[in-house]
N, C-alpha and C positions, 0 to 999 in steps of 0.2 A: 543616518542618525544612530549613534551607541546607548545600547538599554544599560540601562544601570545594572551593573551586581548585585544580587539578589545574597545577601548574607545570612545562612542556616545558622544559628546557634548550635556549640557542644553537644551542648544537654540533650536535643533533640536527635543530633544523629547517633549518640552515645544510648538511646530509648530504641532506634529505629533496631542498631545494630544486636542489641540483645533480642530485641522479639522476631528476627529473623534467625539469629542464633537457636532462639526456643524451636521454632517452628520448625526447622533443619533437626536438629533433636532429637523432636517429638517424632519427625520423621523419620529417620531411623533408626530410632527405636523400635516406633511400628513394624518396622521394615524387614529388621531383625526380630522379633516377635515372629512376625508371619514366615520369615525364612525359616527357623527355627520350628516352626510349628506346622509347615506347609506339607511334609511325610503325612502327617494326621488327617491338614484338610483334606488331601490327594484322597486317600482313604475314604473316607466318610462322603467325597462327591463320588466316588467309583461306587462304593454299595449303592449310593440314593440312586445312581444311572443305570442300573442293572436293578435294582426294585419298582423300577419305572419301566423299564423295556418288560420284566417280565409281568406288571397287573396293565399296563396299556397294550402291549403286543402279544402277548404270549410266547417272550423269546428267553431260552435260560440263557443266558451269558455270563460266561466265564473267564476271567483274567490271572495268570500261572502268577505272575510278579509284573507292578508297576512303581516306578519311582522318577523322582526328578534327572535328568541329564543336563547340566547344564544349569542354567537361573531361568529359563523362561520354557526348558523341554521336557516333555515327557514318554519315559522308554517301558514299553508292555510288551509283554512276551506271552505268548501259550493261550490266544484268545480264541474261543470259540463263540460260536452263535448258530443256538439249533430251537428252532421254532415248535411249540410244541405239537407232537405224533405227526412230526415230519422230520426229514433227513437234514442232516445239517446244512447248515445254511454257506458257514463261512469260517473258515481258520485264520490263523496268521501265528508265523511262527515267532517273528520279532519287528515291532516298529516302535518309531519315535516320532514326536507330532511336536514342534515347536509355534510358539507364539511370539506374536510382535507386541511390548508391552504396553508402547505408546496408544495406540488405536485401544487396547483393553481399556484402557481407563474411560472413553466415552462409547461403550459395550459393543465395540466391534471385534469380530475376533478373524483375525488377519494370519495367517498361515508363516511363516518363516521358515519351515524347510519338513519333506517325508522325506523319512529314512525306511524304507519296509524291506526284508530278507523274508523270500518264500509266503508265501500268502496263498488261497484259494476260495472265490466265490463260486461255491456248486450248486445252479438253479435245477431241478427237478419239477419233472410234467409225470403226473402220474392219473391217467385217466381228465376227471373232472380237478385236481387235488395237484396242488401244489406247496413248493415252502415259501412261497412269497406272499400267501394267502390272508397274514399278518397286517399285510399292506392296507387289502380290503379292509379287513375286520376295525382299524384304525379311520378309514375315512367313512364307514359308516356312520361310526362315535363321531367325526366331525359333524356331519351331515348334519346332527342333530339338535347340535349348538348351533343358536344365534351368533353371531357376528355384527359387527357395523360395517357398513357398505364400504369398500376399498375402489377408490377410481383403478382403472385398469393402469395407467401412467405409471402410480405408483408402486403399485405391483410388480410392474416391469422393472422398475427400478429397484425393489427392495428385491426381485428375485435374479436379476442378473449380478448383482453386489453379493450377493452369499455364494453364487458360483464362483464368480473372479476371486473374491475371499479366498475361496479354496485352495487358488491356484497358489502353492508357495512359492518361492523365491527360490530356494535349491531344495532339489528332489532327488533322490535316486530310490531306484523301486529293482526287484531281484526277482525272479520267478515269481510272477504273480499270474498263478492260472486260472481264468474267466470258463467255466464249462456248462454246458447245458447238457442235463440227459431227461431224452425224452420216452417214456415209458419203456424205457432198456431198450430200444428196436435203434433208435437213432441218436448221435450227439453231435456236439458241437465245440469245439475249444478253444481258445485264444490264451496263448503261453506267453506272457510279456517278460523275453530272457532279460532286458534292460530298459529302464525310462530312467532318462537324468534331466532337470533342469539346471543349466548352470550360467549364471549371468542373465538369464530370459531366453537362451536356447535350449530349446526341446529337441530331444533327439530318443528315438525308441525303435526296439527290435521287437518285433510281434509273431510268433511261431502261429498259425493257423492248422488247426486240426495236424498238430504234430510235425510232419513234411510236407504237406502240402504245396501251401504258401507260406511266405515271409514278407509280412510288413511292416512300413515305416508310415510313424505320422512324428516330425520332423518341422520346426517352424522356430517364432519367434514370439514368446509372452511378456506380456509387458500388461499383469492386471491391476496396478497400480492408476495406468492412465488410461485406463479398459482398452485394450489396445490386443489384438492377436494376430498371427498370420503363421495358419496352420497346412502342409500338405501331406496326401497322404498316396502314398506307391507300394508299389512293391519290388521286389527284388526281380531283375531278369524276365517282367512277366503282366500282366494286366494282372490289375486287382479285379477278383471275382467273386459273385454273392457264393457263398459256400455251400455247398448242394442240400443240406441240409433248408437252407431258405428258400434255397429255389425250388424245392419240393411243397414246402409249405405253403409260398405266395406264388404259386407256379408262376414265375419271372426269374429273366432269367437278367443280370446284370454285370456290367461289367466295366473299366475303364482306365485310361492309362497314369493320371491324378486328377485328384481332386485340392483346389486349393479355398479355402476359406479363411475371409480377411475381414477382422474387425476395426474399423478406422477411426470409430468415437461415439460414445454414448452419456448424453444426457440430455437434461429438458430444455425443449424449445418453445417459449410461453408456457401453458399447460399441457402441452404433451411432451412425450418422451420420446427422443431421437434415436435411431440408432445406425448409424451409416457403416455400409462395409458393401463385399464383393464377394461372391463367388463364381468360381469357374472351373472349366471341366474339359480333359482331354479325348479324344475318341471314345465316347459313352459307346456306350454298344445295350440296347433294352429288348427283350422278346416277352411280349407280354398278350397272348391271344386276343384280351378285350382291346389294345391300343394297334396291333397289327398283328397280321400272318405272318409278315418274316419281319428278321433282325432292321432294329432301327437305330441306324447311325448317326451321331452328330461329332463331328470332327472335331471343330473347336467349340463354345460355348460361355459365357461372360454375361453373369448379372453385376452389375452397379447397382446398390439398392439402399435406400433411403427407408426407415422404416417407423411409422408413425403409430404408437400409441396415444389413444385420448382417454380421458372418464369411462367412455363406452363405447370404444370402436380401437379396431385393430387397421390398421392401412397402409399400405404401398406405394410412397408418393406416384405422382407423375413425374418425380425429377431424374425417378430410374431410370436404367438403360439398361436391353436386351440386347448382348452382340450374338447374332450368326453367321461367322464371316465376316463378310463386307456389309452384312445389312445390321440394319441399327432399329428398333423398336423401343417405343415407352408405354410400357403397362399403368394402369393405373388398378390398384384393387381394394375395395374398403368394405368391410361387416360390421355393422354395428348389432351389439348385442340389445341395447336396450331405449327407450320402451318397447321396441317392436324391431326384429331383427330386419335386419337391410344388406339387399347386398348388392354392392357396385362395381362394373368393371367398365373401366375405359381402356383402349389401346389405339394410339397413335403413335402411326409409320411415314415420317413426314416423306415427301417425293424424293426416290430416288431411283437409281440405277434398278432398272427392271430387270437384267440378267443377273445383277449380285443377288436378287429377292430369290428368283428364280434357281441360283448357286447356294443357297443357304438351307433350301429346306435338304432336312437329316433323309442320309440315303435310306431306302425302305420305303417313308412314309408315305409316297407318292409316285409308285413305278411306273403306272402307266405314262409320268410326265418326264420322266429321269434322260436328259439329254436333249431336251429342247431349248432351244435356242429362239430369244426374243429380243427388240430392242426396244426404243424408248425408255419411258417412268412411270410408277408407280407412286400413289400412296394410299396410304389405308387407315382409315376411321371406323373404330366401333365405339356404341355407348349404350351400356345397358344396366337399370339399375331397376328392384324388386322391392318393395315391399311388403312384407310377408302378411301387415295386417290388410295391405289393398290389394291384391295379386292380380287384378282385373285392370290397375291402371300401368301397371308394367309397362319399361319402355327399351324400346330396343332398334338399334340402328344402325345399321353396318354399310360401308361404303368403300370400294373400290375404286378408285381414280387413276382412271390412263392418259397418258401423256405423249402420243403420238407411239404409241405401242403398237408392235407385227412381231408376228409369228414368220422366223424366217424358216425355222427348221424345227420339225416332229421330233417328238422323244420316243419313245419306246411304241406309243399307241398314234395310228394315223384318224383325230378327231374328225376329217372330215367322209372317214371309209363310207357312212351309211349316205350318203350324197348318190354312189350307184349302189347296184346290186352287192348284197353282203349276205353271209350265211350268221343266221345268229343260231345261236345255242341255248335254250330254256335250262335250268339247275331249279330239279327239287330235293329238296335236305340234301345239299351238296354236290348231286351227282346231277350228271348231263343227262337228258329225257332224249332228244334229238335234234338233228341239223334240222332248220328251216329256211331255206333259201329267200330271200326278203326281195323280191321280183317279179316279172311277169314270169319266167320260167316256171316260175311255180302257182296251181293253176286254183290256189286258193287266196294268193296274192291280190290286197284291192285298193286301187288307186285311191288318191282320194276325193277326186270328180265322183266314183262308181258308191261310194259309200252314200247310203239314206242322209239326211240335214235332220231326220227323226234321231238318227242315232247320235249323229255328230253331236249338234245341241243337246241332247239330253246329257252325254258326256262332260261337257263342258261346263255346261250347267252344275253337274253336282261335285266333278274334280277340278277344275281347274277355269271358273267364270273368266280369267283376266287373262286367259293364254296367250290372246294376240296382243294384250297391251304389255305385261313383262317382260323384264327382261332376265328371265330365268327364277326368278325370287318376288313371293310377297309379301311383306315387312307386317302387314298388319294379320297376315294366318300366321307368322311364324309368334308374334306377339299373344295373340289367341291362343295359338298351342302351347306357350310357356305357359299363361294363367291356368289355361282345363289343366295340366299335369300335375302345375304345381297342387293346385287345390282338390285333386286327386290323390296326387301322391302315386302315383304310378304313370304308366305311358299310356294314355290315350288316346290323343290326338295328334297327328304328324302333322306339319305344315310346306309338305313337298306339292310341289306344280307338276304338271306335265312332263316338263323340262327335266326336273332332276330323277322322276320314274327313267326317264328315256335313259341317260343316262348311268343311273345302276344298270340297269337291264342289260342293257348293248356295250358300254367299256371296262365295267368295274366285275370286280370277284363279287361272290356271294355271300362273302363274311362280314359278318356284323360288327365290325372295329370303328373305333374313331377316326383311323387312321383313312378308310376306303372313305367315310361320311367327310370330314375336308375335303379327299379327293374330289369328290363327286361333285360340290359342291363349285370349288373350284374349278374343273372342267364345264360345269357350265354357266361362269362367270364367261370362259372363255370361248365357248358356242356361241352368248348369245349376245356378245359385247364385240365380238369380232365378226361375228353375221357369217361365221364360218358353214351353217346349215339355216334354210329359210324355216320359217314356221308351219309352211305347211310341209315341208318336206317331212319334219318333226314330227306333225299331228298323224301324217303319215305312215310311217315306219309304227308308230306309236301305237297306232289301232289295229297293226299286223303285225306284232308282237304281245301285246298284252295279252295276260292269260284271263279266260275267259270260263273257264272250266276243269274238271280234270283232263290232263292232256291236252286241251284245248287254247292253241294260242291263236291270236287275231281274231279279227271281225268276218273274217272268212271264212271259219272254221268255227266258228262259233253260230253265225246266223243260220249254216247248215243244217249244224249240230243241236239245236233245240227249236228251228223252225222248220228247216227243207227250205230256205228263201234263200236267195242272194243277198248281199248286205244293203242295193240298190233298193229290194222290196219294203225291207223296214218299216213299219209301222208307228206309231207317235207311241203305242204300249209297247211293243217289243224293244224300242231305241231305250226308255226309261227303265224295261227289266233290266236290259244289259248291258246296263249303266247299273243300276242298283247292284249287281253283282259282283263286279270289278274288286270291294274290296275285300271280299270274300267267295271268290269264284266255286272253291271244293261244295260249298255249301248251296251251289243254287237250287240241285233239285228239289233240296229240301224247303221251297217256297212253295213249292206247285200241289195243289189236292191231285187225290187220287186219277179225278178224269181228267186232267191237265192243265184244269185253271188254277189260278192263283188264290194263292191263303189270304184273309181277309185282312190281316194285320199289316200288307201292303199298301193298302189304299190310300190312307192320310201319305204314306210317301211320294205316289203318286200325283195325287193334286197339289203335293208340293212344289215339287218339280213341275210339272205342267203349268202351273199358276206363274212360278219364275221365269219360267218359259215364257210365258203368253204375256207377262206384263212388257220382257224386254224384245217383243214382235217375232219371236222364233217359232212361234206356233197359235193357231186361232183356241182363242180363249172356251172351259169345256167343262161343262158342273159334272157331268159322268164319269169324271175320273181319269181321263185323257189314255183312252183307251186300254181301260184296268182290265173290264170286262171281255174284251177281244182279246188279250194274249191269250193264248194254247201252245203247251208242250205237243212238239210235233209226237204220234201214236206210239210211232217204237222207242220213245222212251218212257213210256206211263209204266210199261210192263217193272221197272225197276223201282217205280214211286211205291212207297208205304203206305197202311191202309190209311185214310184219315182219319182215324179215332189214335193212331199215333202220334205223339208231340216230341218231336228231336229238336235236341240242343246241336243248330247245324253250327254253331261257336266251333264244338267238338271236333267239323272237319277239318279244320286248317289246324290241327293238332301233327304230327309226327307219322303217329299211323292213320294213315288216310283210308284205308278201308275198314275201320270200324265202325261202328252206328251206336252211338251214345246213346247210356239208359234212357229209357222213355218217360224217367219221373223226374221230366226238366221243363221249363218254359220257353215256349217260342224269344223270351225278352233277348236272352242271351245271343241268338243269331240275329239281331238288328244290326246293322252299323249306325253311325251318331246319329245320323239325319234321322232314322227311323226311329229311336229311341225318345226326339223330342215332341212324339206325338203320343206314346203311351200305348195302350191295348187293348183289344176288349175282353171280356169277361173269359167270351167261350176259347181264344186264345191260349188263357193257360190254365185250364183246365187239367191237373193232373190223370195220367193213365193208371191206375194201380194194377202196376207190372210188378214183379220179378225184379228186382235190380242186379241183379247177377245175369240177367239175360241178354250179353252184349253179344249180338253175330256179324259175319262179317257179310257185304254184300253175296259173297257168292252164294254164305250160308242160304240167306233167305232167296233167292234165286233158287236154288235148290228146293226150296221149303213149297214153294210156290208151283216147281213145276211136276211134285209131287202130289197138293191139293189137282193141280187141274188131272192127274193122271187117273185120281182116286173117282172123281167125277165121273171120266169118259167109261171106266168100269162098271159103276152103279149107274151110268146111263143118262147120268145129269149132264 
């Protein structure tokens, strides 16, 4: 079917064509006005932007000559910025900053090309005082103002659009030197001899502290369709944190590039997307708290999905972690508000258990470095907090084997302690002595030969579920997250039997991240592979732990404060030395003068015995389960303090272990948990009014002591 011709009258299009005439015009006329007059405006927004830097910041800044280049650019020369009764901030000898004019008119301001010749930003550390101090003084004055609530989404989007903004279209940039000087003793500089943008390729020469190094970050920008893909090398050489940093974060860093890819950003429903990748060639990290030596990852590749909401930051689960050949999905999510939350998931679905086994970074794990396993693997964690409920915390981690063997040992043989082995005790780092862990040695005690006073009472208060886990228990490691968190310090540990044994006998003595996986790990792989029996475990276990100073095993210990065998054991003696375990240095300090025990024991006592006796390990006993029968064997009384003294035996497991903490402290302090949830009595902590200056060292008083008796035998007492 043909529409009929639609016939305009003259007159109408001869109205249409003049008031499109005018309007065109009126428009340049405007156009020309403003060009004409635009020298002026230039002017009068330059003074308002420097009358505003210097009552908002405190910064005098100064401009030699500005004018237009071009219809849309503008060229400044001789610019300073010096903050006030600080060193200058910042020069530049000549730049030009163009705009794109379309985007200006609905108040976007979209970059079109730097031009900068010679420039210098000079940050200065001077004691507590610096020239960026400005910065503060400014988000104070925010702080102060109200606002209306911004979803975070949005945010993310209004704040990655002003960066990409930024980014012009064609750049070139000339000696732009970056310097840090830190109270005159140290600096830092980065000399950028060239950066050009041209067509969306980046390419830049980076002078690092003069000759050092030379680097590149080299890519391709495209922020029009928020788009990047950035690497960064250097010339003939691993890029390295510049010693100046590695001094300051004592880490030490290093690596062959780095590449970071942005692949698209925007909203998906109400949140904000942002997907992209990064990855990394032979990292190289040495950082004390994550390990003792160099830690390597060869290859390395995040894919990552990244989720902004109203009020949560998150890390899909659609990412991927590559190490190698293994493949992992993080899951990570913080929610700021009403109550902050924090969620991690990580799923490693079933795979190849020698790629798993090939991917962890050389370093991390040495005692496992070249072992050889077969079957699968996968692995499940799921743990998420909320910080108003800490108590309902949940946390779950799982290991799944799939016809998994150990065909060949790595660097440590996990099944050594199976026979005789020599272990070696470390206090504050250094080796105490060989102890041969067998009959050879004539303090060695099986675990037939050990008291069931001692054993159970041990069990009882370390580790109730030894014979039923399998190295790990999900609901003490759950418990010790909630007491810490709601501390806020470390208090509670949720290690078994299992993982004591294993610090002590495979692992170094350094407190890293790196040894706490290991360990953990290893006894994934004792007690899942049945590579050592339970008792052989509980064994080794109780003839090695320290049990005093210098004091390791049950051997050496039931001697050593009873004259017994471990066989003689008593239901009070099993429970003291159990009670001690987690503060061995400090046991004397339980015992009064004539060798019995301090009163503030007791509720621990009937604790334990009561736990005891409900699950048939001992006949049930309103006396205290043999509180009153312990005794320090005689020749060590002579070293007990008087009992009108009250030591913070906390203070022993201190560093220097033979000093004796002021006496104007409370018994509370040397409780472990268990003791702590029953409280004290009065005459407990009774302050001494001592001296507080009067700290001596055992010999001191030793000394002191066998000078009273000398003074005695002279006057005849």
């Amino acid at each position: 079917m043909q529409l009929p011709k639609i016939k305009i009258p003259k007159k109408y299009l001869k109205i249409g064509a003049w008031v499109l005439g005018v309007f065109l015009l009126l428009l340049v006329s405007l156009g020309a006005i403003a060009y004409s007059k635009r020298e002026a405006l230039l002017k009068k927004m330059i003074a308002k932007a420097i009358a505003k830097a210097d009552k908002d910041y405190g910064l005098d800044v100064k401009i030699g000559s500005a004018g237009f280049s071009g219809l849309s650019a503008v060229r400044m020369r001789n610019i300073s910025v010096v903050p006030k009764d600080r060193d200058t901030l910042s020069t530049i000898n000549d730049i030009t900053v163009g705009v794109k004019l379309f985007p200006l008119l609905f108040g976007n301001v979209k970059l079109s090309e730097i031009n900068l010749d010679k420039g210098k930003l000079n940050i200065v550390l001077r004691d507590t005082l610096t020239n960026l101090d400005f910065i503060l003084k400014r988000k104070k004055k925010d702080s102060t103002t109200s606002s209306n609530k911004v979803a975070l989404s949005d945010l993310a989007n209004n704040l990655l659009n002003e960066v990409l903004y930024k980014i012009p279209d064609n750049m070139q940039i000339k000696d732009f030197m970056m310097k840090l000087n830190d109270n005159d003793t140290a600096s830092l500089s980065f000399l950028t001899t060239s950066a050009t943008i041209d067509g969306g390729e980046l390419k830049s020469n980076i002078l690092v502290n003069d000759t050092v190094a030379t680097w590149h970050v080299n890519g391709k920008v495209k922020p029009g369709k928020k788009q990047l893909d950035v690497m960064v090398f250097a010339d003939g050489k691993k890029v390295e944190l510049p010693s100046y940093l590695e001094n300051k974060l004592h880490t030490k860093v290093s690596f062959d590039t780095v590449r970071t890819e942005m692949k698209d950003a925007d909203y998906s429903g109400d949140n904000y997307k942002i997907s992209g990748s990064w990855s990394v060639k032979n990292l190289l990290i040495n950082q004390k708290r994550i390990s003792a030596a160099d830690v390597i990852v060869p290859d390395a590749k995040v894919d990552a999905d990244m989720l902004i909401g109203e009020n949560f930051v998150c890390l899909d689960s659609t990412s991927t972690i590559y190490l190698k050949n293994a493949t992992v999905h993080p899951y990570l999510k913080y929610t700021l508000s009403p109550n902050k939350i924090y969620e991690m998931k990580v799923n490693a679905e079933e795979q190849d258990a020698q790629a798993i086994f090939d991917s962890f970074p050389l370093g991390l794990f040495e005692s496992l470095e070249g072992m050889k396993v077969t079957g699968k693997l996968k692995y499940n964690l799921d743990f998420y907090l909320d910080t108003s409920m800490p108590d309902s915390v949940r946390f779950n981690s799982t290991l799944t084997p799939t016809n998994f063997k150990i065909v060949k040992w790595g660097k440590t043989d996990l099944q050594k302690i199976n026979s005789d082995f020599i272990y070696t005790p470390y206090e504050y780092g250094k080796p105490m002595r060989d102890i041969m862990i067998g009959p050879s040695n004539p303090n060695f005690t099986r675990l037939e030969d050990i008291s069931f006073n001692f054993r159970n009472a041990l069990l009882t208060s370390e580790d109730p579920s030894f014979f039923r886990h399998k190295g790990f228990v999900e609901e003490s490691i759950r418990r010790s997250i909630a007491v810490n968190f709601k501390e806020k310090r470390f208090k509670r540990g949720g290690s078994t039997i299992s993982m004591q044994l294993v610090k002590n006998v495979f692992l170094s003595r350094q407190k890293t991240l790196a040894r706490k996986a290991e360990e953990i790990l290893i006894v994934w792989l004792i007690e899942n592979n049945r590579l050592i029996s339970k008792q052989r475990m509980l064994e080794v276990y109780f003839n090695i732990i320290e049990m005093g100073p210098n004091v390791y095993g049950i051997g050496e210990a039931s001697h050593y404060y009873f004259s017994k065998s471990p066989s003689e054991l008593t239901v009070g003696e099993g429970i003291f030395l159990a009670n001690i375990v987690p503060k061995p240095k400090a046991a004397l300090y339980k015992f009064m003068s004539d060798g019995s025990l301090k009163e503030y024991l007791f509720p621990y006592f009937n604790f334990i015995g009561n736990t005891m006796a409900k699950r048939g390990l001992t006949p049930a006993d309103t006396s205290g389960y043999g509180f009153y029968g312990v005794r320090l064997r005689e020749g060590l009384r002579q070293y007990l303090l008087p009992d009108s003294a009250v030591i913070d035996t906390a203070a022993m497991d201190t560093d220097d272990e033979t000093m004796v903490a002021s006496p104007e402290v409370t018994q509370e302090k040397s409780r472990n948990l268990i003791e702590r949830i029953f409280g004290t009595s009065k005459k407990d902590t009774v302050k001494v009014q001592t001296k507080t200056d009067t700290v001596k060292t055992k010999k001191q008083i030793r000394q002191e002591r066998r000078e009273e008796r000398r003074k005695k035998k002279e006057n005849g007492g």
